[in-house]
Z-matrix of the N, CA and C atoms (Angstrom, degrees):
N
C 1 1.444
C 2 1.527 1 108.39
N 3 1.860 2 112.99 1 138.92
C 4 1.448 3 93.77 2 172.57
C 5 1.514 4 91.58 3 -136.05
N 6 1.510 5 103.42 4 159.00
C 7 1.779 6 100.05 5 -171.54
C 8 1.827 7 99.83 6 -119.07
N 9 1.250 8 91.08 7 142.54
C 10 2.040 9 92.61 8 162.12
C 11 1.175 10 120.05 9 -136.72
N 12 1.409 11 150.00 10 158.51
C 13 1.244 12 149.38 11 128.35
C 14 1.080 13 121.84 12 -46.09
N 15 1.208 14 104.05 13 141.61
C 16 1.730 15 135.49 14 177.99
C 17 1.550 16 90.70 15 -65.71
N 18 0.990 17 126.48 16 -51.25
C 19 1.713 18 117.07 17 -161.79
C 20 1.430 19 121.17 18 -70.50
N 21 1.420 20 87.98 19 -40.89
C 22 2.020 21 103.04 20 153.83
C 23 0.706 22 129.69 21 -52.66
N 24 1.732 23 140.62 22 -18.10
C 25 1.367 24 130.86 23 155.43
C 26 1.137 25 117.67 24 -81.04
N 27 1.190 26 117.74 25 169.52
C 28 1.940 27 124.53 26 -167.20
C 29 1.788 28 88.50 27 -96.58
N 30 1.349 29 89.88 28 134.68
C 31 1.937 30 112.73 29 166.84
C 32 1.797 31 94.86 30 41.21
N 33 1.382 32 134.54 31 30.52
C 34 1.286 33 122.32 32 150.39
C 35 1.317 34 109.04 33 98.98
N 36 1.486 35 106.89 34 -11.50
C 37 1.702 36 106.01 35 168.36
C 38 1.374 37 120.51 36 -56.24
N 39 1.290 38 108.10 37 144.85
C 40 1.901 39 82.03 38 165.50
C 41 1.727 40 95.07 39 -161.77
N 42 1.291 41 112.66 40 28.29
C 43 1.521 42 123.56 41 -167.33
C 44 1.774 43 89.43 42 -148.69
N 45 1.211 44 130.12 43 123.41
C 46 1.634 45 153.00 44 153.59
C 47 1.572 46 120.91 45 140.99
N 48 1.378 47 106.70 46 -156.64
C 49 0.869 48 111.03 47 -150.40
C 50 2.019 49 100.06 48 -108.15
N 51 1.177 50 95.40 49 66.49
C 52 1.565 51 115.51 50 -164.11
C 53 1.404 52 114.02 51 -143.22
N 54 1.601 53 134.24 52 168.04
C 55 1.333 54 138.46 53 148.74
C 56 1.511 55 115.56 54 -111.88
N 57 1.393 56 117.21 55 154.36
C 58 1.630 57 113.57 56 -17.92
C 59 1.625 58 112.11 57 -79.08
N 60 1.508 59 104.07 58 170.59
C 61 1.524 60 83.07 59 179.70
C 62 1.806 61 85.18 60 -161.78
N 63 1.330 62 102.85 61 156.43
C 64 1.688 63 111.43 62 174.98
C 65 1.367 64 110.83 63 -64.26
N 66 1.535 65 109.66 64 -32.49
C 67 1.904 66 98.92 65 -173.74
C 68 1.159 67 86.90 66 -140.24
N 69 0.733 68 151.18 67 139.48
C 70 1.468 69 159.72 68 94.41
C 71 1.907 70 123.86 69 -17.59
N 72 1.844 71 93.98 70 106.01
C 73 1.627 72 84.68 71 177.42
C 74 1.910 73 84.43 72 -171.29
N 75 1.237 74 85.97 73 142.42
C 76 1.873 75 116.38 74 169.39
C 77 1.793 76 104.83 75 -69.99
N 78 0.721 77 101.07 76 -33.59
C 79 1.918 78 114.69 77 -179.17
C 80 1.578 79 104.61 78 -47.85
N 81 1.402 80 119.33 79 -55.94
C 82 1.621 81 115.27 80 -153.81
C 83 1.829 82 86.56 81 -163.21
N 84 1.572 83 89.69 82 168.96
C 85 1.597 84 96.76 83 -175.40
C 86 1.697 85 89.87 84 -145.73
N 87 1.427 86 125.68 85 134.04
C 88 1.498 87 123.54 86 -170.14
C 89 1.572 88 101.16 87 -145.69
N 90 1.160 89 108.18 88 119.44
C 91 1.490 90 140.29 89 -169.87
C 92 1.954 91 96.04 90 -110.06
N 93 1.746 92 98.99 91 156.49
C 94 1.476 93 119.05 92 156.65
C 95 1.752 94 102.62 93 -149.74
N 96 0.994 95 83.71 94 102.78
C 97 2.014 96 97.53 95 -159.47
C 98 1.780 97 95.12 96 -99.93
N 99 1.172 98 143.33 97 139.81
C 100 1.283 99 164.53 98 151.12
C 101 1.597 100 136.00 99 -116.36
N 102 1.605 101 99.15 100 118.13
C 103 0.974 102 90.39 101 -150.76
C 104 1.848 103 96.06 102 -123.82
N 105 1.275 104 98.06 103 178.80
C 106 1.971 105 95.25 104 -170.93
C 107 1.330 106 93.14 105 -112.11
N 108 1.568 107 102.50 106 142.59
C 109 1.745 108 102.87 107 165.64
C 110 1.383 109 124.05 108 -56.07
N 111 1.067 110 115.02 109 124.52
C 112 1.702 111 151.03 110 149.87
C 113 1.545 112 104.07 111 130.84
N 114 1.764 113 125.25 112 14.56
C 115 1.194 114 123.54 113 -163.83
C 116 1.583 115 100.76 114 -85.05
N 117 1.405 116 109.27 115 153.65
C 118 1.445 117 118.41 116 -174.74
C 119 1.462 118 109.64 117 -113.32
N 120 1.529 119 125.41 118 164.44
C 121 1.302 120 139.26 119 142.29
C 122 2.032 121 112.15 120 -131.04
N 123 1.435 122 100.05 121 120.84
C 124 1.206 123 101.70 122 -168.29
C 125 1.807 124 108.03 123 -64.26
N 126 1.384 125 122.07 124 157.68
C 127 1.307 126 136.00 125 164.22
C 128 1.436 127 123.97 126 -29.84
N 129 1.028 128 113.12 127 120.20
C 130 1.610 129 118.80 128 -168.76
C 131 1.760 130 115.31 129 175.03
N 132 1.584 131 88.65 130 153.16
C 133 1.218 132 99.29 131 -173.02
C 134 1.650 133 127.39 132 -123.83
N 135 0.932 134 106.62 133 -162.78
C 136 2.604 135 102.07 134 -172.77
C 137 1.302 136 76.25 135 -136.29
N 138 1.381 137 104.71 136 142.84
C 139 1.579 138 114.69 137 163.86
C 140 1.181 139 114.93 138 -126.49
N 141 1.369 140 105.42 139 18.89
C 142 1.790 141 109.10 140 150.57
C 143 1.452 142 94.20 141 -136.06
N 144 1.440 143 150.87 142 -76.12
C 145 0.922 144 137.21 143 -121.09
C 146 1.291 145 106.86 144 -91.65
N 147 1.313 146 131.57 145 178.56
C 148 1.675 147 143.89 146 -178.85
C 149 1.772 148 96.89 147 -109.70
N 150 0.968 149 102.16 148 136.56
C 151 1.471 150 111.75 149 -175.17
C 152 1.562 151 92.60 150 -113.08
N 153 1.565 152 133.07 151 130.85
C 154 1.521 153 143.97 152 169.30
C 155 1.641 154 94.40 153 -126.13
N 156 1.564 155 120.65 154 117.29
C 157 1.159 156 145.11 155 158.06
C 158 1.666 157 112.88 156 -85.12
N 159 1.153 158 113.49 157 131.46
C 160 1.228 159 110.03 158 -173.02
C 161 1.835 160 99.42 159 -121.41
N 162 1.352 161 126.84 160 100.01
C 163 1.634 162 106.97 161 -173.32
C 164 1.294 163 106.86 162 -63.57
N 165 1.261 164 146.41 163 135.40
C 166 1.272 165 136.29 164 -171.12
C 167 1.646 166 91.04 165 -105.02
N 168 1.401 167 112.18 166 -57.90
C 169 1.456 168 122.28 167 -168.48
C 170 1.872 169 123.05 168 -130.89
N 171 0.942 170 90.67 169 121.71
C 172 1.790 171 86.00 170 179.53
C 173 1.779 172 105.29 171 105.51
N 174 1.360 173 99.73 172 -165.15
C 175 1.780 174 108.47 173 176.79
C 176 0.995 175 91.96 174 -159.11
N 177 1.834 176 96.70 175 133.56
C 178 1.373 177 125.56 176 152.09
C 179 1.409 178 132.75 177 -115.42
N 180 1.459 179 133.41 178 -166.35
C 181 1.126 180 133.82 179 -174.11
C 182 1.568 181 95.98 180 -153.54
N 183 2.018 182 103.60 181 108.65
C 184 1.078 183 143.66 182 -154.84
C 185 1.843 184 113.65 183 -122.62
N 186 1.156 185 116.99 184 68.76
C 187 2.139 186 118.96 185 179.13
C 188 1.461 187 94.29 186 89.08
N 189 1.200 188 124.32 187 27.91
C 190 1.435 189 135.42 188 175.34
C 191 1.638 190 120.89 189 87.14
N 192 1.049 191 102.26 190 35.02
C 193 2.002 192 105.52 191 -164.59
C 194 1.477 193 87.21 192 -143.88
N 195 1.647 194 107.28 193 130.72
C 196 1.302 195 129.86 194 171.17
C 197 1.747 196 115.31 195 -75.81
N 198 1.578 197 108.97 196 111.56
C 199 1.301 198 92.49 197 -176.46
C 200 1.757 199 118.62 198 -125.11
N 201 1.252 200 109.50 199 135.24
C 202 1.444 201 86.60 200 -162.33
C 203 1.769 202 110.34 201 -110.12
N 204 1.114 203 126.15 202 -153.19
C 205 1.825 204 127.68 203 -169.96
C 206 2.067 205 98.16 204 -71.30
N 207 1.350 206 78.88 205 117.74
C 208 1.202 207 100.71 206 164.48
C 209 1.971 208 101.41 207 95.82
N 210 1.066 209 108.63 208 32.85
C 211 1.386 210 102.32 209 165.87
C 212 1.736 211 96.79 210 -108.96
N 213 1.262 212 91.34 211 171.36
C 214 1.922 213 106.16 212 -172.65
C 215 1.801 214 100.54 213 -124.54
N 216 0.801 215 126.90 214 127.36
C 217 1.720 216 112.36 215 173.65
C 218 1.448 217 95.26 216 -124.94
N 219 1.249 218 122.49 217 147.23
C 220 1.596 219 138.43 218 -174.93
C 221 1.991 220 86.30 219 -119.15
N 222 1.233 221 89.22 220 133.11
C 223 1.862 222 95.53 221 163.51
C 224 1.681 223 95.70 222 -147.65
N 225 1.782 224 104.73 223 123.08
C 226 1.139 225 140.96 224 -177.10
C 227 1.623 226 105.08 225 -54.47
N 228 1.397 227 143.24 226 146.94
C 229 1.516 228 111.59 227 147.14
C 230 1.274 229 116.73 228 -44.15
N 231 1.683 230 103.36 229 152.34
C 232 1.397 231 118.08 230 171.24
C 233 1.470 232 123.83 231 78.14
N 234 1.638 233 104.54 232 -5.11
C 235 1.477 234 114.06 233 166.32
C 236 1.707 235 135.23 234 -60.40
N 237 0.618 236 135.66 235 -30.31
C 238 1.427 237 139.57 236 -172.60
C 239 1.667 238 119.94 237 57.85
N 240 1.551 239 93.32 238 130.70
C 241 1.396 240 91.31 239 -158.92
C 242 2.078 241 97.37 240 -141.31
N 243 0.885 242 140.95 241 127.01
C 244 1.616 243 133.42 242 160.81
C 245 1.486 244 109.28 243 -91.32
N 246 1.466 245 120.83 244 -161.97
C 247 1.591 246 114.75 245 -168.91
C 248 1.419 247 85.83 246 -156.34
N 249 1.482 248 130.48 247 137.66
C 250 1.783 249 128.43 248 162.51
C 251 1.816 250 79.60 249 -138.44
N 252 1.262 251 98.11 250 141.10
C 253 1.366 252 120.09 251 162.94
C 254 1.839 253 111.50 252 -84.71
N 255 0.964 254 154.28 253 87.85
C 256 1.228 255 144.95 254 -151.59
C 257 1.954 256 103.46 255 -92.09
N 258 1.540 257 102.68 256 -33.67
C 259 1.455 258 123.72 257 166.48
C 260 1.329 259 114.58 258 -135.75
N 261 1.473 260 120.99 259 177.25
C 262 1.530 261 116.63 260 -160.64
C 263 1.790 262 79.21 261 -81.66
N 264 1.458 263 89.65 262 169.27
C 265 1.974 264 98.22 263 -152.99
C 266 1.439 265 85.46 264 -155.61
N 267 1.568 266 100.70 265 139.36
C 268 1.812 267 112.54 266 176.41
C 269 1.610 268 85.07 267 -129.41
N 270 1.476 269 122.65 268 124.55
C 271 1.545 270 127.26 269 159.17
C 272 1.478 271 110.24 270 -121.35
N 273 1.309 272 97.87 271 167.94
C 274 1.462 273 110.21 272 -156.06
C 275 1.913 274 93.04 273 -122.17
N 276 1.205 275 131.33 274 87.90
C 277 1.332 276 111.14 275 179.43
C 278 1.472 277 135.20 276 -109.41
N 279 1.241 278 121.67 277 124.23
C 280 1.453 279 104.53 278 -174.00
C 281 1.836 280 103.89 279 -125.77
N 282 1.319 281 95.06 280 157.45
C 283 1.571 282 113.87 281 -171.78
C 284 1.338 283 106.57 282 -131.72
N 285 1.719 284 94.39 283 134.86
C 286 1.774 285 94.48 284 163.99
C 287 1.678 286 108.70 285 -131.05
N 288 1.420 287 97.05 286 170.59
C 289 1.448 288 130.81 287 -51.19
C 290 1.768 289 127.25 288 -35.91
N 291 1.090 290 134.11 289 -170.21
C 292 1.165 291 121.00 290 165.72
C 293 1.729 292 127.80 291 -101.71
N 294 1.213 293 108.09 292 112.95
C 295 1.628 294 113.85 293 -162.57
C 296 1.972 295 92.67 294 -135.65
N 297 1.174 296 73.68 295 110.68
C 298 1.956 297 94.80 296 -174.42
C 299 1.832 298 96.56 297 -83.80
N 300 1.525 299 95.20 298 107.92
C 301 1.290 300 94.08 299 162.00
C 302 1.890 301 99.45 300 126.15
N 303 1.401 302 103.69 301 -2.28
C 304 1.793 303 118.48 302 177.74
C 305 1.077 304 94.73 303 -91.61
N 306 1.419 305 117.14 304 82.26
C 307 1.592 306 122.13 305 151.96
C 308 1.349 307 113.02 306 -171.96
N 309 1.741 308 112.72 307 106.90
C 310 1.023 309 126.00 308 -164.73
C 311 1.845 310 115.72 309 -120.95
N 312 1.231 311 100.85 310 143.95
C 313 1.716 312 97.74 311 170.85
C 314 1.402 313 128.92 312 -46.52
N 315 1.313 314 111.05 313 111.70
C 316 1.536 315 104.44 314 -176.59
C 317 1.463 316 135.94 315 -23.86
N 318 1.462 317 105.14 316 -30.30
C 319 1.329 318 111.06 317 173.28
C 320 1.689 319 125.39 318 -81.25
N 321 1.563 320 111.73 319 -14.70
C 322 0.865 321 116.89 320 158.53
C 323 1.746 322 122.84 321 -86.09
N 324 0.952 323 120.64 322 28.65
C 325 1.653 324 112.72 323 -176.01
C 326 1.482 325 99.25 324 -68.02
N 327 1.512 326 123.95 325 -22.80
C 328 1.094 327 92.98 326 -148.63
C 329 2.248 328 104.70 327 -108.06
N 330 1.693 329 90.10 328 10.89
C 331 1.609 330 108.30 329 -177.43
C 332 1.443 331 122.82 330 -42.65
C-alpha cells in the first residue's frame, strides 16, 4: 500500500503521466480540482485527449452552459471549453489518454 495527499500534487492531479503523481500511467490523467467563486480558467482546448468534467459540487459556467453538481460534460479533442466558478465548485476531472502538455489556448486549436 502507498498513501499521498491531495495537496501534494500540483493543481489536483494525482493520476497521469506526470510528477508528482499517485499512479503513474499514459492511459488517463485524474484530477479533484477546487475552485472559489468568481475563479477563472481561460479558453482552451486538448488536441488529443477527451476531457470528462464531473461537477461534483457547486455551479459553473463551462463553453457557455451553466452546469451545476452532478452534471458530467464530455469535451471531444479540439472542442473549446472556458471555466467561471459561479459558486465555490469541487470537480472531479479525468482525461484520456494522458499527454502532459495538451492544453492549448482556444485560439490556437487550430496551430
Amino acid at each position: 500500500m502507498r498513501h499521498y495527499r491531495l495537496e501534494d500534487m500540483r493543481g489536483g492531479w494525482f493520476v497521469g503521466g506526470f510528477q508528482p503523481t499517485a499512479l503513474a500511467s499514459d492511459a488517463a490523467e485524474v484530477a479533484v480540482k477546487q475552485y472559489r467563486e468568481g475563479d477563472r480558467e481561460a479558453a482552451h482546448v486538448h488536441r488529443v485527449a477527451t476531457e470528462v468534467t464531473l461537477i461534483l459540487e457547486g455551479e459553473a459556467v463551462m463553453a457557455g452552459r451553466t452546469w451545476r453538481s452532478g452534471d458530467i460534460v464530455v469535451l471531444d479533442p479540439g472542442e473549446p471549453t472556458d471555466f467561471a466558478a459561479l459558486t465555490d465548485v469541487m470537480t472531479v476531472v479525468v482525461k484520456l489518454p494522458s499527454v502532459p502538455g495538451d492544453k492549448y489556448p482556444a485560439d490556437a486549436a487550430e496551430a
